[in-house]
C-alpha positions in Angstrom: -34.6 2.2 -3.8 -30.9 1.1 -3.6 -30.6 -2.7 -5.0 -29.8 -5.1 -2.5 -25.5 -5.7 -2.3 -23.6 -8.4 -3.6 -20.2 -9.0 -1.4 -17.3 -9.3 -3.1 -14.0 -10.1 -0.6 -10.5 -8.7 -2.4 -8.5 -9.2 1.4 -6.6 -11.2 -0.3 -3.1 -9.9 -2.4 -4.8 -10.9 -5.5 -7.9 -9.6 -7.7 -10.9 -10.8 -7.6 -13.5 -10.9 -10.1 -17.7 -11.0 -10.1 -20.8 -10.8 -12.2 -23.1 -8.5 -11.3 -26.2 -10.1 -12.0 -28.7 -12.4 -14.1 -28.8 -11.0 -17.6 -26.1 -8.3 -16.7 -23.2 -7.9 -19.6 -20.9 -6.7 -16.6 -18.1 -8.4 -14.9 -15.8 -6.6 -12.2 -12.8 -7.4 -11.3 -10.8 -5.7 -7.8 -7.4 -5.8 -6.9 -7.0 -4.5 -3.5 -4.0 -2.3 -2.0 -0.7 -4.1 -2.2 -0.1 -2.3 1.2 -2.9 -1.3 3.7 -1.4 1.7 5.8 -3.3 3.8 8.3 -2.4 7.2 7.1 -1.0 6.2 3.4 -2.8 6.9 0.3 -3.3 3.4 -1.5 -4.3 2.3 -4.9 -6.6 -0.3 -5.5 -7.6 -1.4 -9.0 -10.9 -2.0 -10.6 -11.5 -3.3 -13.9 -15.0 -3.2 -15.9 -15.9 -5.9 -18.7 -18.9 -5.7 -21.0 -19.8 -8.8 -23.1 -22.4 -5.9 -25.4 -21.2 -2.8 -26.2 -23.2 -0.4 -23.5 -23.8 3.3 -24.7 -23.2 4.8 -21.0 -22.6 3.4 -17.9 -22.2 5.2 -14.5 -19.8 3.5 -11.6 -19.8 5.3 -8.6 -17.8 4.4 -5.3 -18.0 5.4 -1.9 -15.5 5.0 1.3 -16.5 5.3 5.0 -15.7 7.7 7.7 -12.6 5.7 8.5 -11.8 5.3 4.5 -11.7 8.2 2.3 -12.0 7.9 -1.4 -9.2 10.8 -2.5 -9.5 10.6 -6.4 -13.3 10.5 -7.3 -15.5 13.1 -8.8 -18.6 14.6 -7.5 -21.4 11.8 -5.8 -18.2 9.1 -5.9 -18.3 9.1 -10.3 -15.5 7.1 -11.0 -16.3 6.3 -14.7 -19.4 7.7 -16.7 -19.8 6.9 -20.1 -19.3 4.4 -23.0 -18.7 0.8 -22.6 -17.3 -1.5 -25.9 -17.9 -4.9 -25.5 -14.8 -7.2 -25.1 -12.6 -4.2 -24.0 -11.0 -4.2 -20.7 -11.7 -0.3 -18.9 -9.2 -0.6 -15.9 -9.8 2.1 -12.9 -7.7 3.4 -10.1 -9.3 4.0 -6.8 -7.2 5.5 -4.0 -7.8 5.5 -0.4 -6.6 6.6 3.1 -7.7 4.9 5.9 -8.3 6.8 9.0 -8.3 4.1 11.7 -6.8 0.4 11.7 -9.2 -2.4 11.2 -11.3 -4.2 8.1 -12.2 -1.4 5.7 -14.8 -2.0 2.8 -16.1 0.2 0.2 -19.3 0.4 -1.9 -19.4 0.2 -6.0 -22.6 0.8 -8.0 -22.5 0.1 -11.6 -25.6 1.2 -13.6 -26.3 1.3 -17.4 -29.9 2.0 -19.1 -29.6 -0.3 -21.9 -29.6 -3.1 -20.7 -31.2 -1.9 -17.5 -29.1 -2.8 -14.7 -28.4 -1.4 -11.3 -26.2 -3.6 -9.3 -24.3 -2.6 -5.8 -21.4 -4.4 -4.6 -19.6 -4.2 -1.0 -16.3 -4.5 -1.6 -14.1 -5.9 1.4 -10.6 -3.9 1.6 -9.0 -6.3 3.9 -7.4 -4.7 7.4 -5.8 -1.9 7.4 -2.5 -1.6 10.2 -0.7 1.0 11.7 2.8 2.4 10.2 5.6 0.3 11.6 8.0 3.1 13.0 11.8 3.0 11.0 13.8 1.8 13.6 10.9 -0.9 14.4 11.5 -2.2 10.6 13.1 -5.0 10.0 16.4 -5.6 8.3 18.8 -8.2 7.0 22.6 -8.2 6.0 25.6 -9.5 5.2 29.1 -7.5 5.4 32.8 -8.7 4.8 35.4 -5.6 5.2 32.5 -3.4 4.4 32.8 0.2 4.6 30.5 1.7 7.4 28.8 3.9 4.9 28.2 1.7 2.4 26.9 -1.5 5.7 24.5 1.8 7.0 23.0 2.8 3.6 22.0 -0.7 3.4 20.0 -0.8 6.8 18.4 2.9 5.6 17.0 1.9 2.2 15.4 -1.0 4.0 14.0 0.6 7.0 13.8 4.4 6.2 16.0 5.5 9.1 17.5 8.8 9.5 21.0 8.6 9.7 23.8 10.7 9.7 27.7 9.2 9.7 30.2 11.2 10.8 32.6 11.7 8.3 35.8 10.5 10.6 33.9 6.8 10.4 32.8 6.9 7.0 35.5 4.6 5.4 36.2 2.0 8.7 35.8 -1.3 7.6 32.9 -3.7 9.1 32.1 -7.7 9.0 29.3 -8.7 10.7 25.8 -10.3 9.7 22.4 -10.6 10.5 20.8 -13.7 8.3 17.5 -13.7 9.9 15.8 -10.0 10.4 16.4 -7.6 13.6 14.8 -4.4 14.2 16.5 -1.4 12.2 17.5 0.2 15.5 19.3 -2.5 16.8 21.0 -3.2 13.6 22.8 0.0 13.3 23.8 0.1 16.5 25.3 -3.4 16.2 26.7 -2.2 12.7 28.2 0.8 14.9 29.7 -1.1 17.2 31.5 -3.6 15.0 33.4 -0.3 13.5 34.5 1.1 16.6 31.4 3.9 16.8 28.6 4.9 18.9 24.9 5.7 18.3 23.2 8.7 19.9 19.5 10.2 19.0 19.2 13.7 17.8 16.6 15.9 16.3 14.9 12.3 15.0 18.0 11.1 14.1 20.8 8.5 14.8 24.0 10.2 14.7 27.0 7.5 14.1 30.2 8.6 15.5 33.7 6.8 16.9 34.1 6.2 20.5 35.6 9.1 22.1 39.3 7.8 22.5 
């Protein structure tokens, strides 16, 4: 008979931390995702105390259809074996949501001396579809900048495909953006300020000079 769940909610951007029971040496600890991506494997951390030392324990985990657990053994094993009490056994779970929405997933811990057998449903917080590149926001600053050095900016911040043609490379841009546009509009504002034009091809933006 599974034993009834104790709720632990790591939503949050920071770990949280429960005992698992009366007269239980164990305390967990979960640090959710840092980033909760449908369709990105993400880490989330789980750390095991013992106040006794604890000659095997078993901590087994388990996702959902919409969550899958990518890095556990056979029957969701995470950890099976020895415990020392006072040390710290940090664990890495990582997990790829199918769908958007709250995920959760389930933790037993079990040990045979001291008997305990304790289930926690872990809340994962929601999980959101990938924001396309050119729907990423960006923010700059340029005085006399060269275009290739004011478009490799916008790229490492947004993940755009880009390609400058090399007769635009070294013209010279100013122009800011203090509060944060959408990548797309960004280099085309970027292009324009040097004289250029944007066009789409083969997924990406092609940056050349006005045809004269």
């Amino acid at each position: 008979t599974l034993p009834e769940p104790r709720y632990l909610d790591a939503a949050g951007s920071t770990a949280v931390t429960t005992g698992t029971g009366e007269g239980s040496p164990f305390v967990v600890s979960v640090m959710p995702p840092h980033q909760r991506i449908v369709g990105s494997i993400v880490p989330a951390t789980i750390t095991v105390e013992t106040e006794e030392d604890v000659a095997r324990a078993r901590l087994t985990v388990e996702g959902s259809d919409a969550l899958e657990l990518v890095n556990v053994g056979p029957n969701g094993v995470l950890f099976d074996g020895p415990l020392t009490a006072g040390q710290r056994t940090v664990l890495s779970v990582r997990m790829l949501a199918r769908a958007p929405g709250a995920q959760s997933i389930t933790m037993r811990l079990r040990s045979t001396d001291p008997i305990v057998d304790t289930r926690l449903e872990v809340r994962m917080g929601e999980f959101v579809m990938p924001v396309p590149p050119e729907q990423r926001t960006v923010t700059f600053d340029f005085t006399d900048t060269p275009l290739r050095e004011a478009i490799d900016s916008v790229v490492r911040q947004s993940g755009l495909r880009v390609v400058v043609d090399q007769a635009a490379e070294e013209r010279a841009v100013t122009i800011a953006a203090p509060d944060p546009i959408p990548a797309a509009a960004a280099l085309r504002g970027i292009a324009a300020a040097a004289g250029c034009a944007v066009r789409e091809a083969e997924g990406a933006f092609i940056v050349e000079p006005l045809e004269e």
